[in-house]
N, C-alpha and C positions, 0 to 999 in steps of 0.2 A: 383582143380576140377579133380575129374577121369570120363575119358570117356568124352563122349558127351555130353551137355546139354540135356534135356527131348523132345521126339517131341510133346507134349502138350506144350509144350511153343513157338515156333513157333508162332502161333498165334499174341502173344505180338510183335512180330518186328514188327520197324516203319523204317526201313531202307534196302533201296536196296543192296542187300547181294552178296559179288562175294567172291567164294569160290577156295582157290585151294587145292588140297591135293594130296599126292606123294602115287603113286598107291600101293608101297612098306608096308603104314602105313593101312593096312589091317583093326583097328579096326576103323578109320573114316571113309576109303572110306566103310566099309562095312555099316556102318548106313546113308552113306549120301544119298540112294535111298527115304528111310522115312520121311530124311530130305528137297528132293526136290521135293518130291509129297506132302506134308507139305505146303513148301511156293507153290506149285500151289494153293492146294484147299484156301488158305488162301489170294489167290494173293499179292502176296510176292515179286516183282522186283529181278530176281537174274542170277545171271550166275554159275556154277558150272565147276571146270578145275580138271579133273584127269591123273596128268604125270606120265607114264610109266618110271621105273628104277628111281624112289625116294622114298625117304622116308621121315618120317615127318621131321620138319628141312631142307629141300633141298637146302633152300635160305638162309641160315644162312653160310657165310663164313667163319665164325672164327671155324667151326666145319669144317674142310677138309673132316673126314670120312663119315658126310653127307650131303656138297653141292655137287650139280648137276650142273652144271656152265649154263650148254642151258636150261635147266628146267628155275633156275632162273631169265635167260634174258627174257625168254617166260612170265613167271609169271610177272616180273617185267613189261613189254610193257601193259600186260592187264591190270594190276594195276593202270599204269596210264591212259591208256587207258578210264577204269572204274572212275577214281576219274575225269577226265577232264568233263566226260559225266554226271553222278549225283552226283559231288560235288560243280562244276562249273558254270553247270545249277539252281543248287537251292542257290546258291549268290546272 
Protein backbone atom coordinates (compact mmCIF):
# COMPACT_ATOMS: atom_id res chain seq x y z
CA UNK A 1 0.00 0.00 0.00
CA UNK A 2 1.33 3.71 -0.52
CA UNK A 3 0.19 6.23 1.72
CA UNK A 4 -2.83 5.96 3.64
CA UNK A 5 -5.97 4.11 3.27
CA UNK A 6 -8.97 6.42 1.50
CA UNK A 7 -10.90 8.56 4.16
CA UNK A 8 -14.11 7.21 2.49
CA UNK A 9 -13.44 4.19 3.87
CA UNK A 10 -13.42 4.97 7.45
CA UNK A 11 -16.88 4.32 7.43
CA UNK A 12 -16.50 0.54 7.11
CA UNK A 13 -14.52 0.14 10.48
CA UNK A 14 -15.97 -2.04 12.93
CA UNK A 15 -13.19 -1.79 15.41
CA UNK A 16 -11.95 0.66 18.07
CA UNK A 17 -8.90 2.23 16.48
CA UNK A 18 -5.79 3.53 18.71
CA UNK A 19 -3.45 5.10 16.55
CA UNK A 20 0.18 6.14 17.22
CA UNK A 21 2.44 7.88 14.76
CA UNK A 22 5.96 9.46 15.11
CA UNK A 23 5.38 13.22 14.61
CA UNK A 24 8.70 12.91 12.29
CA UNK A 25 6.57 10.72 9.67
CA UNK A 26 4.93 13.81 8.25
CA UNK A 27 2.82 12.06 5.58
CA UNK A 28 0.54 10.07 8.18
CA UNK A 29 0.45 12.55 10.81
CA UNK A 30 -0.33 14.87 8.08
CA UNK A 31 -3.71 12.98 6.86
CA UNK A 32 -4.41 11.75 10.33
CA UNK A 33 -6.72 15.07 11.04
CA UNK A 34 -9.13 13.77 8.10
CA UNK A 35 -8.73 10.65 9.43
CA UNK A 36 -10.03 11.65 13.09
CA UNK A 37 -12.75 13.88 12.22
CA UNK A 38 -13.66 10.67 9.93
CA UNK A 39 -14.05 8.17 12.87
CA UNK A 40 -16.01 11.16 14.86
CA UNK A 41 -18.62 11.90 12.16
CA UNK A 42 -18.80 8.05 11.80
CA UNK A 43 -18.48 7.25 15.54
CA UNK A 44 -15.71 5.48 15.38
CA UNK A 45 -14.09 4.44 19.27
CA UNK A 46 -10.54 5.73 18.80
CA UNK A 47 -7.63 7.39 20.47
CA UNK A 48 -5.03 8.98 18.34
CA UNK A 49 -0.93 9.48 19.93
CA UNK A 50 1.44 11.79 18.03
CA UNK A 51 5.27 11.41 19.57
CA UNK A 52 7.32 14.21 19.00
CA UNK A 53 11.08 13.27 17.77
CA UNK A 54 10.02 9.90 15.95
CA UNK A 55 9.53 8.65 13.06
CA UNK A 56 7.62 5.88 11.44
CA UNK A 57 9.07 2.62 12.83
CA UNK A 58 10.01 4.25 16.34
CA UNK A 59 8.92 0.90 18.09
CA UNK A 60 10.85 -1.24 15.97
CA UNK A 61 14.15 -2.10 17.77
CA UNK A 62 15.86 -4.14 15.50
CA UNK A 63 16.20 -0.63 13.48
CA UNK A 64 18.46 1.49 15.98
CA UNK A 65 18.48 4.47 13.48
CA UNK A 66 14.74 4.59 14.15
CA UNK A 67 13.69 3.38 17.66
CA UNK A 68 12.86 5.86 20.09
CA UNK A 69 13.24 3.86 23.27
CA UNK A 70 10.59 6.42 25.65
CA UNK A 71 8.32 6.80 22.58
CA UNK A 72 8.12 3.16 22.59
CA UNK A 73 7.61 2.42 26.25
CA UNK A 74 4.79 5.25 25.96
CA UNK A 75 3.35 3.59 22.97
CA UNK A 76 3.67 0.24 24.42
CA UNK A 77 1.73 1.15 27.99
CA UNK A 78 -1.13 2.45 25.78
CA UNK A 79 -1.28 -0.55 23.75
CA UNK A 80 -1.80 -2.32 26.44
CA UNK A 81 -3.55 -0.23 28.13
CA UNK A 82 -6.06 0.01 24.91
CA UNK A 83 -6.21 -3.87 24.36
CA UNK A 84 -7.02 -4.75 28.22
CA UNK A 85 -9.97 -1.94 27.89
CA UNK A 86 -11.61 -3.27 24.24
CA UNK A 87 -10.17 -6.33 23.86
CA UNK A 88 -10.92 -7.74 27.32
CA UNK A 89 -14.18 -6.29 27.65
CA UNK A 90 -15.67 -7.80 24.51
CA UNK A 91 -14.42 -11.65 25.72
Amino acid sequence: MVGAPAVADVPDIRAAMLIHHGALDTRLVGAYPDYAAAMVTSDITHEGHIYPDSVHGFFNDATPARYNQATAEEAWTRTIAWFNRYMREAA
